[in-house]
C-alpha positions as CSV (number, residue, x, y, z in Angstrom):
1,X,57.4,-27.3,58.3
2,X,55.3,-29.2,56.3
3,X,56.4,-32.3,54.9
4,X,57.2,-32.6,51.3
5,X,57.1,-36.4,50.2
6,X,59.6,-38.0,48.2
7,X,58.8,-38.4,44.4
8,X,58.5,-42.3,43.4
9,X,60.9,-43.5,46.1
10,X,59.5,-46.9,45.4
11,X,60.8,-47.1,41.8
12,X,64.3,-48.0,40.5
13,X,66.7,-45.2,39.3
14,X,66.9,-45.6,35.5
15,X,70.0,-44.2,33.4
16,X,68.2,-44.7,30.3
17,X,66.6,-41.8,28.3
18,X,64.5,-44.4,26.4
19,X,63.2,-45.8,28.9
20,X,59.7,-45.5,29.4
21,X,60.0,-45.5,33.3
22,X,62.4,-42.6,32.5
23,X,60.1,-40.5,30.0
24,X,56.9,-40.9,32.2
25,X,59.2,-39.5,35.4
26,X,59.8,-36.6,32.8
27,X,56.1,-36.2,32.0
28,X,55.6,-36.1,36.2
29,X,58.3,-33.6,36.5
30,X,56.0,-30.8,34.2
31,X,52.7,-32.1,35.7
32,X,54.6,-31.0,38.8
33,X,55.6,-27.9,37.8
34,X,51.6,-27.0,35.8
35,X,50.6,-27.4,39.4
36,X,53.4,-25.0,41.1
37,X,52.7,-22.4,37.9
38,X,48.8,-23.1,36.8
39,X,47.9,-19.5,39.3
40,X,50.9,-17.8,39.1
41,X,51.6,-14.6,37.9
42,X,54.0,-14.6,34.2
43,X,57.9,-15.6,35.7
44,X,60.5,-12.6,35.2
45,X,61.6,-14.1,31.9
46,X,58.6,-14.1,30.4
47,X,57.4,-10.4,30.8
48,X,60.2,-9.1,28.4
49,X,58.4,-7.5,25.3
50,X,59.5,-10.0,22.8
51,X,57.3,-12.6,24.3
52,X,54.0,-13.2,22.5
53,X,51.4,-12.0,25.3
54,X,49.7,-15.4,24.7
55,X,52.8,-17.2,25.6
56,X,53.4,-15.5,28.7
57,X,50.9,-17.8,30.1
58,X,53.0,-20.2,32.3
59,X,50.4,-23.0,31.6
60,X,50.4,-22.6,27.7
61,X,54.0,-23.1,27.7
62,X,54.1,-26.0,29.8
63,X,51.2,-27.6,28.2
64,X,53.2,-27.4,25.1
65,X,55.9,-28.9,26.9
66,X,53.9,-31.8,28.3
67,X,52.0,-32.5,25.2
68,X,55.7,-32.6,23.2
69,X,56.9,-34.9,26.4
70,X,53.7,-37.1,25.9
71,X,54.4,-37.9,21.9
72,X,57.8,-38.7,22.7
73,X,57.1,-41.1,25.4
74,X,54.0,-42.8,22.8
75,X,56.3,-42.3,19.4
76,X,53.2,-40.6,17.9
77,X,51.0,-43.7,19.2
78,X,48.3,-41.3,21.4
79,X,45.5,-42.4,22.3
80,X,42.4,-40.5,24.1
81,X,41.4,-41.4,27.6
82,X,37.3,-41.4,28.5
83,X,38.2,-37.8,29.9
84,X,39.2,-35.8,26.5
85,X,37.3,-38.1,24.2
86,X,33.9,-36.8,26.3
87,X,35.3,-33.3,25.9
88,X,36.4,-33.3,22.4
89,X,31.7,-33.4,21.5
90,X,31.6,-30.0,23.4
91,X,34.7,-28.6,21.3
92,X,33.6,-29.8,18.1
93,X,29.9,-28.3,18.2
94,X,31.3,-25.3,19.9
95,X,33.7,-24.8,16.5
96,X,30.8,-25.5,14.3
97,X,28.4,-23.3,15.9
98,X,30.9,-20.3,16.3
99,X,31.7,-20.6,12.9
100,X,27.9,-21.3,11.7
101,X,27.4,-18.0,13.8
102,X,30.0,-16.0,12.3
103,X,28.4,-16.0,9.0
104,X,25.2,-15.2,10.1
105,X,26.0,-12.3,11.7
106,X,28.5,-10.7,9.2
107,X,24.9,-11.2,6.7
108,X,23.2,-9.1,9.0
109,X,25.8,-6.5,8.9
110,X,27.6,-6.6,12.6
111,X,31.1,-4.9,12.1
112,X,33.1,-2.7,14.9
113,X,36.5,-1.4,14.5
114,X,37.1,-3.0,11.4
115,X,36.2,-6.2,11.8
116,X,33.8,-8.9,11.4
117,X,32.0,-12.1,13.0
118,X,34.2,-13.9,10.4
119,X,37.3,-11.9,11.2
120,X,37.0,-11.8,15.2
121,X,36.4,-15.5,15.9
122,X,39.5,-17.2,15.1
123,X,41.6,-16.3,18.6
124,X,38.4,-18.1,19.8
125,X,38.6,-20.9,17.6
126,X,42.1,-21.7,18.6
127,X,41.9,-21.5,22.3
128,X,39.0,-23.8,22.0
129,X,40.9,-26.3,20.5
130,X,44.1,-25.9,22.6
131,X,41.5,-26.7,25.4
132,X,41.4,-30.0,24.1
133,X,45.0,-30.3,24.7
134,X,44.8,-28.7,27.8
135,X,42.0,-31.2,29.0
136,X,44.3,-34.2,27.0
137,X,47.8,-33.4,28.8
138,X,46.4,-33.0,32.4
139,X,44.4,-36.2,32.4
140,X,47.1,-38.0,30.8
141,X,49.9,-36.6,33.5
142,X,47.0,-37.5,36.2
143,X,47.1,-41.2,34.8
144,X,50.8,-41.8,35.0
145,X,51.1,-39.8,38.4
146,X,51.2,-41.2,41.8
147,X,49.6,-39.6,44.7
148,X,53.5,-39.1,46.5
149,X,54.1,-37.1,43.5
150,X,51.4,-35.0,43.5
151,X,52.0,-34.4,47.5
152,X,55.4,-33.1,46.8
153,X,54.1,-30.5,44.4
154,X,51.3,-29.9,46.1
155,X,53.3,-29.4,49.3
156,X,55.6,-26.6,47.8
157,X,52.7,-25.2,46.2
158,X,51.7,-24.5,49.5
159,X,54.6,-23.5,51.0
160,X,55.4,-20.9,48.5
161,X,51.8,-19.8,48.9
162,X,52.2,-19.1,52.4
163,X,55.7,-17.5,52.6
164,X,54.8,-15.4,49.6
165,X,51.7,-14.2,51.2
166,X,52.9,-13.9,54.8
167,X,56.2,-11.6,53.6
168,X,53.0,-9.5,51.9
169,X,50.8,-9.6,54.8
170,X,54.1,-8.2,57.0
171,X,54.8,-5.3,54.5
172,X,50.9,-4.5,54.4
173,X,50.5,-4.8,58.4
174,X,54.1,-2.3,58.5
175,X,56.0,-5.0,60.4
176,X,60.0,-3.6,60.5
177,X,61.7,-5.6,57.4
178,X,59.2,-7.0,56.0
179,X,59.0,-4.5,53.1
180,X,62.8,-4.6,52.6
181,X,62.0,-9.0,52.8
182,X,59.2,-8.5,50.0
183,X,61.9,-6.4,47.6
184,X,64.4,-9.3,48.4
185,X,61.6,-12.1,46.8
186,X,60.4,-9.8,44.4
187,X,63.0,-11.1,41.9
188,X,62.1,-9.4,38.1
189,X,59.0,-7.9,39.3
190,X,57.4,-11.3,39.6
191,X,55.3,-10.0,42.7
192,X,54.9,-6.5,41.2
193,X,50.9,-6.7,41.3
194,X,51.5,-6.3,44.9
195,X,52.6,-2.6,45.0
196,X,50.3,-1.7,42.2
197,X,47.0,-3.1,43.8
198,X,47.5,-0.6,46.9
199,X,49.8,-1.7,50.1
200,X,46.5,-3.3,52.4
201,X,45.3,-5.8,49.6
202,X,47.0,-9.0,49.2
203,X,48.0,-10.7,45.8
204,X,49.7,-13.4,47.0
205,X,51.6,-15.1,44.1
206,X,48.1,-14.5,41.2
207,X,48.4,-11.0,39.2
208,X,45.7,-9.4,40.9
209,X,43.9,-9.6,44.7
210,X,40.7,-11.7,42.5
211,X,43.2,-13.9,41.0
212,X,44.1,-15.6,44.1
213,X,40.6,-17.6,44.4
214,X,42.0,-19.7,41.8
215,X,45.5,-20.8,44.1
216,X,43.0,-21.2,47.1
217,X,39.5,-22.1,46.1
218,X,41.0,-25.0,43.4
219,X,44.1,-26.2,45.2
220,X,45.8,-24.7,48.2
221,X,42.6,-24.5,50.8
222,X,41.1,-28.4,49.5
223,X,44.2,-29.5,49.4
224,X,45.1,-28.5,53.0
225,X,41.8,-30.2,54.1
226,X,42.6,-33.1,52.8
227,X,45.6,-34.0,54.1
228,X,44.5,-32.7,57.5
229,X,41.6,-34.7,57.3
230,X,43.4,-37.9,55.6
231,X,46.1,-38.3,58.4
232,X,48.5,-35.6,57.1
233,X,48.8,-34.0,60.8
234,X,47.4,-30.6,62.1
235,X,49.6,-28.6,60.6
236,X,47.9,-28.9,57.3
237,X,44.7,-27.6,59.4
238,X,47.0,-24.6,60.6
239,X,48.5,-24.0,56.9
240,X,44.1,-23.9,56.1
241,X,43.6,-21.5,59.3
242,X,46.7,-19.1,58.0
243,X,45.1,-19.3,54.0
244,X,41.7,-18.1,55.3
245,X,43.8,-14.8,56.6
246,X,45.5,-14.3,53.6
247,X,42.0,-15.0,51.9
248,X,40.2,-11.6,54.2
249,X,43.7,-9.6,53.7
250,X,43.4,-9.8,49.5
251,X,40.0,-7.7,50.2
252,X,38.4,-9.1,46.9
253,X,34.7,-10.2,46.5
254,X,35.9,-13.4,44.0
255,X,38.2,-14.6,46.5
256,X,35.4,-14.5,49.8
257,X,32.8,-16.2,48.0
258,X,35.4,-18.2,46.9
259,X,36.1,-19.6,50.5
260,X,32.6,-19.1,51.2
261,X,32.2,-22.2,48.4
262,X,35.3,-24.1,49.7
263,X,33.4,-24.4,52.9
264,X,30.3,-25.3,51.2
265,X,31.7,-28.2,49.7
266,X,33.5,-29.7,52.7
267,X,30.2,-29.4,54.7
268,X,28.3,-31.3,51.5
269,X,31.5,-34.1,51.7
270,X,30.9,-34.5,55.5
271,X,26.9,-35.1,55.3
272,X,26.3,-38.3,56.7
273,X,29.8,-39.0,57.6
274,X,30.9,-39.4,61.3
275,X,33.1,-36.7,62.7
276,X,36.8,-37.6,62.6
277,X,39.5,-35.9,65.3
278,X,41.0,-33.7,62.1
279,X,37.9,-32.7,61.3
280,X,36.8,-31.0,64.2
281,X,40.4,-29.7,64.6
282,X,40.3,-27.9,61.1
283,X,36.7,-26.5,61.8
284,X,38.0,-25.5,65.2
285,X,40.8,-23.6,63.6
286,X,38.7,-21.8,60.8
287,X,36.0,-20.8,63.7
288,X,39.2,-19.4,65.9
289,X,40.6,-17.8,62.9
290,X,37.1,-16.3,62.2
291,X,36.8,-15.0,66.1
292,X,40.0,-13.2,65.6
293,X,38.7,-11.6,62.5
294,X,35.4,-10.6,64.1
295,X,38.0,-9.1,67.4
296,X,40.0,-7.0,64.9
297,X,37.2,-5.8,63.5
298,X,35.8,-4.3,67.0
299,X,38.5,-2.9,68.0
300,X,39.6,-1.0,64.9
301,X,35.6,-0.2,63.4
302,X,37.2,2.9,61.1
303,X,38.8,0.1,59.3
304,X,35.5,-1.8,58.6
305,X,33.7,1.2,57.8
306,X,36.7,2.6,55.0
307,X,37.9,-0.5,53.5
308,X,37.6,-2.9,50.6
309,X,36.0,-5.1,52.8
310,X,33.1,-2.9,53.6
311,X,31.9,-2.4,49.8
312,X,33.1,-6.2,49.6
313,X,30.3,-6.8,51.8
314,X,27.8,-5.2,49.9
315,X,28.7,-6.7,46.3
316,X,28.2,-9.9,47.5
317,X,25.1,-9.1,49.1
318,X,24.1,-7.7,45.8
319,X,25.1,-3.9,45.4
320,X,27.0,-5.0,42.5
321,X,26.6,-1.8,41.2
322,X,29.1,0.2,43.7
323,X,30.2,3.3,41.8
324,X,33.2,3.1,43.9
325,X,34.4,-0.5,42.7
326,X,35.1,-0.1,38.9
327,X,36.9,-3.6,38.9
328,X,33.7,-5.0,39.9
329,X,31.6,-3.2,37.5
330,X,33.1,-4.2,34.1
331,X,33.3,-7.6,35.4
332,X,29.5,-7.4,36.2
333,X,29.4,-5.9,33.0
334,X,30.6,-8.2,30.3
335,X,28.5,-11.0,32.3
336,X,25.3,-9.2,32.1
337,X,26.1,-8.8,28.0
338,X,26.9,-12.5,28.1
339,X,23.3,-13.2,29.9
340,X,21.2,-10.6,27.4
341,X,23.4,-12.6,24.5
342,X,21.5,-16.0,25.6
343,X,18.0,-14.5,26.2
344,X,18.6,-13.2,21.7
345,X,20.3,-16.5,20.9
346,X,19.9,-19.2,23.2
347,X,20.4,-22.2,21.2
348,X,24.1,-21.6,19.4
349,X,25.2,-18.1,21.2
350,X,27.0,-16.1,19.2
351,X,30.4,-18.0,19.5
352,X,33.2,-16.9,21.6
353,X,34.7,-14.2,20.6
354,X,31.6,-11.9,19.2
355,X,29.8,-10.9,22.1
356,X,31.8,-7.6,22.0
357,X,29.4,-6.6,19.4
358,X,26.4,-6.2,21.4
359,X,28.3,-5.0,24.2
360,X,27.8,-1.3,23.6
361,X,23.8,-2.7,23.6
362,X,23.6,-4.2,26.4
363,X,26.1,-2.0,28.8
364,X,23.9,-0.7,32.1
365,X,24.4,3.1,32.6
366,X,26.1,2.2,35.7
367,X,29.1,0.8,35.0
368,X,30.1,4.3,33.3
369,X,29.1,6.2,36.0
370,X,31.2,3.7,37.8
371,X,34.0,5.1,35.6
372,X,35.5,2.2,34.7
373,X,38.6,2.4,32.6
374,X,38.2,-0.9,31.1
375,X,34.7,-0.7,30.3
376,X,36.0,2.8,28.1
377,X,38.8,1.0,26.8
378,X,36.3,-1.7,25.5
379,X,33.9,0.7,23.9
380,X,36.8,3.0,22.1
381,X,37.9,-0.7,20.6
382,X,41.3,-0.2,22.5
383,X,41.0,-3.9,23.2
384,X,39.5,-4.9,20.0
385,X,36.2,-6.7,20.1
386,X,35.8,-8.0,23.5
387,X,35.3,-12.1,23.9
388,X,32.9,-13.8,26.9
389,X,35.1,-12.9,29.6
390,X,34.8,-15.7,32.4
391,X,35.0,-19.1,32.2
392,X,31.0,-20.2,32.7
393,X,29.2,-17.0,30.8
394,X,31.5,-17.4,28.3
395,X,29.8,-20.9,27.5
396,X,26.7,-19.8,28.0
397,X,26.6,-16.6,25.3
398,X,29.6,-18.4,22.9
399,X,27.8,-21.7,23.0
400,X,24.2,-21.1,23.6
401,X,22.1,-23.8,25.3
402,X,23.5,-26.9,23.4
403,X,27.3,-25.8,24.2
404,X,26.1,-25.8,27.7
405,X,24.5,-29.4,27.8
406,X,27.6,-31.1,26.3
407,X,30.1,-29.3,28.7
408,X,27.5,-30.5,31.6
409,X,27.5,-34.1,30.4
410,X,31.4,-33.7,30.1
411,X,31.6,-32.3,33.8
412,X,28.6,-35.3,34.6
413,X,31.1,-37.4,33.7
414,X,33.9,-36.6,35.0
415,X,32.5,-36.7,38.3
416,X,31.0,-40.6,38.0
417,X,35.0,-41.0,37.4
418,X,35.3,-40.2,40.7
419,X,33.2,-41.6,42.1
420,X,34.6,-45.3,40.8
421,X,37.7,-44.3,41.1
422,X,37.7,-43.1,44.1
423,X,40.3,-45.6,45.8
424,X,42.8,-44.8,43.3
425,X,42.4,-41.1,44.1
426,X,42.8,-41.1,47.7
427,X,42.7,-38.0,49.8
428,X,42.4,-36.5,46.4
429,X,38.8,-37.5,46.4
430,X,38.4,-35.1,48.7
431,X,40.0,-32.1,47.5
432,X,37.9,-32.7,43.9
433,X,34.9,-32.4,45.6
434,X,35.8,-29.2,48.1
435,X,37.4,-28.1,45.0
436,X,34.6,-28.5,42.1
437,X,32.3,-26.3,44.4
438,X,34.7,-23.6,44.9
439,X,35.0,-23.5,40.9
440,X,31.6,-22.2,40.6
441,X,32.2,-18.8,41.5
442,X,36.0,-19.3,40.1
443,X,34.6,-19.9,36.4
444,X,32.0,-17.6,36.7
445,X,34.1,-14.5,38.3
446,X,37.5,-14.7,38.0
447,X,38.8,-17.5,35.1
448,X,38.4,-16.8,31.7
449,X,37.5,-19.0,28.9
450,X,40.7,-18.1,26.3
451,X,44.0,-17.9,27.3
452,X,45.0,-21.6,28.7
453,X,43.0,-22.0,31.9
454,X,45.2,-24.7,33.3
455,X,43.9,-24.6,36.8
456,X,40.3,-25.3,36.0
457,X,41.1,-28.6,34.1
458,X,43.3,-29.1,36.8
459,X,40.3,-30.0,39.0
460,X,37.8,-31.4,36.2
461,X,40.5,-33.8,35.3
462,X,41.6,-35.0,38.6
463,X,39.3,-38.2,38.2
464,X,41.9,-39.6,35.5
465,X,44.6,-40.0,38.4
466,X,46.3,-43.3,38.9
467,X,44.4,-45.1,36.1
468,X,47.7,-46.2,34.0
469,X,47.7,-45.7,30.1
């Protein structure tokens, strides 16, 4: 069993509930549980229908939390760290732009459904600026956490991951009782997306089999490799061996380049280093791991040949346009609107929020043959006026060229954090760097830009740990 470490054992018990030792303990307590729910699906009591679908985000409402924690603990004395005050030029031109753009374009006539540039940015406009207080309460939390703190959550993170995924991987392999096991867990439907996304494709504890590159490219797989590689003991390298099986079992093309990234960035953190004993014994295990893969495989061919994993194969070798993989195709498809966006208005964008305008314009006839039920849904306006999608085109359309410079020099220095503050972040050093290369396909595939993207800052943020405020 992995070993869960205790939270601030070196600090006193305090009674009071003014004290500030007492409200920062509270801050780490949500900061704890951010990490546990930043890729989880929505809990049970948050998919009943009176719940705004905005707030059914488990990060939002723990942001909100954290942020309400964090005024409380200052009395209304807040004060930006280097991390949101570098963000907050990239919000600020983004809100100027989108609403500089808005005008423009209602002049020149775009409307759909009913509405208008002016009308169809202001979900936008929000979400941008609760990004700031995304960006704000996680840097903050990271500065008045301790690494044994983080451990603990990171620990049960993990834990959860892999029972969660190995009671799924039972059921999907027909094991006797694992099905019944899964229904036991399945408490309010939490781990619904399961049964809906077909019995051989893994979801693991995300709403969908893409949605689980976020739990392992960002924290589960880094993490694991840093703690086996930082003196946590080779059963953090067996937990990393067991992830990459759960990785090939969700059968999604997000979450295998995904790992495909992870080990990119632990190769780039090794360059030049000398090979350690937990090193070798995590490669060891991913190369064993891989073997047995390749040995399934060869023995059961009919399952290569007539599974996800087959046309998996082929999007990420570039037959992204696979009639047979409709998720793959819209998602292809509001990225290739983003991109033709730029090339028309590469300066500003268009601001997030109206690229669903020229998204009739710029669909490819392929993604209808694909017969993708969310690309019709987008162009009947059953969705309204369709946003950027993913994280990174989202910038890159919404913002134009200017959006994407700031947020660059934002990510530029977040990174020279790092790298100064490196003793203070320990083993987490590590997992920021495994974990900003496994973002790249994350932001671009899988994470949107609206809707609280907890996890994401999660990782950018991580420099901010230990420095005290």
């Amino acid at each position: 069993m992995l070993n869960v470490a205790t939270l601030n054992e070196d600090e006193p018990v305090v009674s009071s509930a003014s004290s500030p030792k007492y409200r920062s303990r509270n801050i780490r307590i949500i900061f704890g549980l951010m990490v546990l729910l930043s890729t989880a699906a929505t809990i049970p009591l948050l998919s009943l229908p009176i719940i705004p679908s905005f707030a059914r985000d488990n990060g939002f409402l723990l942001i909100l939390a954290s942020l309400f924690a964090i005024i409380l603990s200052k009395k209304g004395h807040l004060k930006l760290g280097r991390i949101p005050a570098n963000f907050v030029p990239f919000v600020l031109c983004g809100a100027l732009t989108t609403i500089l753009m808005a005008f423009i374009l209602t002049a020149q006539g775009y409307e759909l459904f009913g509405a208008t540039p002016i009308s169809s940015i202001s979900k936008g406009l929000l979400w941008l600026i609760f990004d700031v207080v995304i960006v704000f309460c996680v840097s903050y939390s990271y500065g008045q956490s301790c690494i044994a703190s983080l451990d603990k959550a990171f620990d049960i993170l993990l834990v959860i991951v892999l029972v969660v995924g190995g009671i799924q991987a039972g059921a999907a392999l027909g094991i006797p009782g694992f099905s019944t096991l899964f229904d036991f867990i399945n408490v309010g439907g939490w781990f619904s997306a399961f049964k809906a996304y077909g019995p051989k494709r893994l979801t693991g504890i995300g709403s969908e089999p893409a949605a689980m590159s976020k739990t392992l490219g960002l924290l589960c797989l880094p993490y694991c490799y840093c703690r086996a590689t930082s003196g946590g003991g080779a059963r953090y390298g067996a937990a990393f061996a067991a992830l990459l099986v759960l990785a090939f079992m969700t059968g999604s093309t997000t979450v295998y380049v995904t790992v495909a990234f992870v080990v990119l960035g632990i190769a780039v953190l090794n360059i030049g280093k000398k090979k350690s004993r937990a090193t070798i014994l995590t490669l060891c295990l991913c190369i064993i791991t891989l073997l047995i893969v390749f040995v399934y495989l060869v023995a059961h061919p009919e399952i290569f040949a007539n599974s996800d994993f087959y046309r998996t194969l082929q999007s990420v070798l570039g037959k992204i346009s696979d009639a047979g993989n409709q998720s793959t195709a819209y998602r292809n498809s509001t990225i290739i609107n983003d991109i033709e966006i730029f090339k028309d208005y590469p300066i500003f964008g268009v601001g997030d929020g109206n690229q669903g305008f020229f998204y009739a314009q710029n669909l490819p006839s392929w993604v209808l043959a694909s017969g993708s039920t969310e690309a019709l849904s987008a162009l009947s306006g059953r969705i309204g006026v369709l946003n950027g999608g993913a994280f990174l085109p989202s910038i890159i359309s919404g913002y134009g060229a200017l959006g994407c410079v700031l947020f660059s020099c934002w990510i530029v220095v977040s990174i020279r954090m790092a790298f100064s503050n490196k003793g203070n972040m320990g083993h987490y050093y590590s997992l920021f760097i495994v974990a900003m290369f496994a973002s790249i396909p994350i932001c671009w595939m899988a994470e949107g830009f609206q809707g609280a993207p907890v996890d994401v800052f999660l990782v950018f943020c991580m420099p901010a740990l230990g420095e005290r405020k």
